[in-house]
N, C-alpha and C positions, 0 to 999 in steps of 0.2 A: 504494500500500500504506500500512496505516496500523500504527502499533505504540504500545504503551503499554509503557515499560521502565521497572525499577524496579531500584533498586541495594538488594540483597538482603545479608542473613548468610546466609542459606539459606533454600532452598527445594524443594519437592519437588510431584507432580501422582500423583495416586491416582486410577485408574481399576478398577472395580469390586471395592473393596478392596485393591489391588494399585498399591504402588507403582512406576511406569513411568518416573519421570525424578524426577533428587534433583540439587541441589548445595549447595559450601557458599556460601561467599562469588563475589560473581558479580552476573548478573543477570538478571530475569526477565523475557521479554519475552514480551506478547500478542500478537500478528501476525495482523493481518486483509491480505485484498486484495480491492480492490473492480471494479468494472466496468473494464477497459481496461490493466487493469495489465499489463505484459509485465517482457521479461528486465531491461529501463535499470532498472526500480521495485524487480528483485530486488538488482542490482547494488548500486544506491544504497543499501536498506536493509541489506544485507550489510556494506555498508561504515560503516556508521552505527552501526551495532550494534555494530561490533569497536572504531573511532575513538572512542564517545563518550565525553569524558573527565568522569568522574562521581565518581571516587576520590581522596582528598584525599591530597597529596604528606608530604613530612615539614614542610611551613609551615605546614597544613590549608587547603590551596589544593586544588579541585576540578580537578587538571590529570593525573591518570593514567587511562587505559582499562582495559578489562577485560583485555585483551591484556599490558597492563604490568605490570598487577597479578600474571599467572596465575591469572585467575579463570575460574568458569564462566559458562555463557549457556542455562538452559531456556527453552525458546521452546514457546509455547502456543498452537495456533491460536485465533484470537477473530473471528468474522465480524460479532460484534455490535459492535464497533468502526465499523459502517457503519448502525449503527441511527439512522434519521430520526426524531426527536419534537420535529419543526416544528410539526406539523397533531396533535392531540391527543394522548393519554397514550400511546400503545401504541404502540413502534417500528415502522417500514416498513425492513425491511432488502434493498430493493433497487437500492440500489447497492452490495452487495458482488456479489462475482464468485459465480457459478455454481459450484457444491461442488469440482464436477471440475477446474477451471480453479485455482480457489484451490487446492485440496490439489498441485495441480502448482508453484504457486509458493511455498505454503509450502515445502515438500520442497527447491525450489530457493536457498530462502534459507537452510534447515539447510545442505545439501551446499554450501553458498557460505563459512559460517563452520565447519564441519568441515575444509572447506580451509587454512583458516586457520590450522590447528593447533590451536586451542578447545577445551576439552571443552564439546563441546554437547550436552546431555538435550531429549528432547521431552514433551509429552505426548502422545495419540492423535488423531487429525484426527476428527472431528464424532463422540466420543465425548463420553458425560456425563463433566465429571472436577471433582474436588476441588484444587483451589488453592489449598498451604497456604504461607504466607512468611513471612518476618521482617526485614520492611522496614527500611533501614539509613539514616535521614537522620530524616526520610523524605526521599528523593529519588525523583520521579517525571517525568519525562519523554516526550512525546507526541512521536511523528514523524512526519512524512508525507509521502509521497512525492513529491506533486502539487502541494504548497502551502505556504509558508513562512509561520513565527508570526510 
């Protein structure tokens, strides 16, 4: 699984005019999954997602989570996270996972940080949507499940 988070003021996902998932302080993360992924890939990014300490303490050290803070977590499914533009302009997006498979393990990674206690917003799985943020550093951080930076 791969995910793009981003430490947010807020954020919210608009799906045909209609607001569907809002928070304030928190953060946003895209969540794609690709060919292979299973339950380890939901686990891992469940736990990564709650862990990552992204929020600066009272030193302005990068050392609290979203979890310490009591922040939120909109997560947005993003399958183009697996878009190839090795071989010319236009993505090859397959190696993300099959719709059906992905939206099983998206769904599995909300209900993983729902567990958690979180407030977690979504937006709509392979719907068109509107991604609006207000990015808090910027801070932006890449994660993946299969691979270490």
């Amino acid at each position: 699984m791969r995910a793009v988070i981003q430490r947010v003021s807020r954020a919210d996902v608009v799906v045909d005019h209609e607001v569907v998932g809002a928070i304030g302080r928190g953060l946003l993360v895209y969540l794609g999954a690709g060919e292979g992924d299973q339950a380890s890939d939901v686990a891992y990014m469940a736990q990564k997602i709650r862990g990552l300490r992204v929020f600066v303490d009272d030193e302005g050290k990068m050392s609290r989570s979203v979890e310490d803070i009591g922040g939120a977590v909109l997560v947005v499914s993003q399958f183009t996270l697996y878009g190839d533009v090795r071989k010319g302009r236009r993505p090859s997006f397959t190696a993300a996972a099959q719709p059906e498979v992905a939206q099983q393990l998206y769904e599995d990674v909300v209900a993983a940080l729902r567990a958690s206690g979180l407030d977690i917003q979504t937006g709509r799985f392979r719907a068109s949507m509107t991604v609006r943020s207000e990015v808090d550093g910027p801070v932006t951080i890449q994660v993946d499940s299969h691979r270490s930076y």
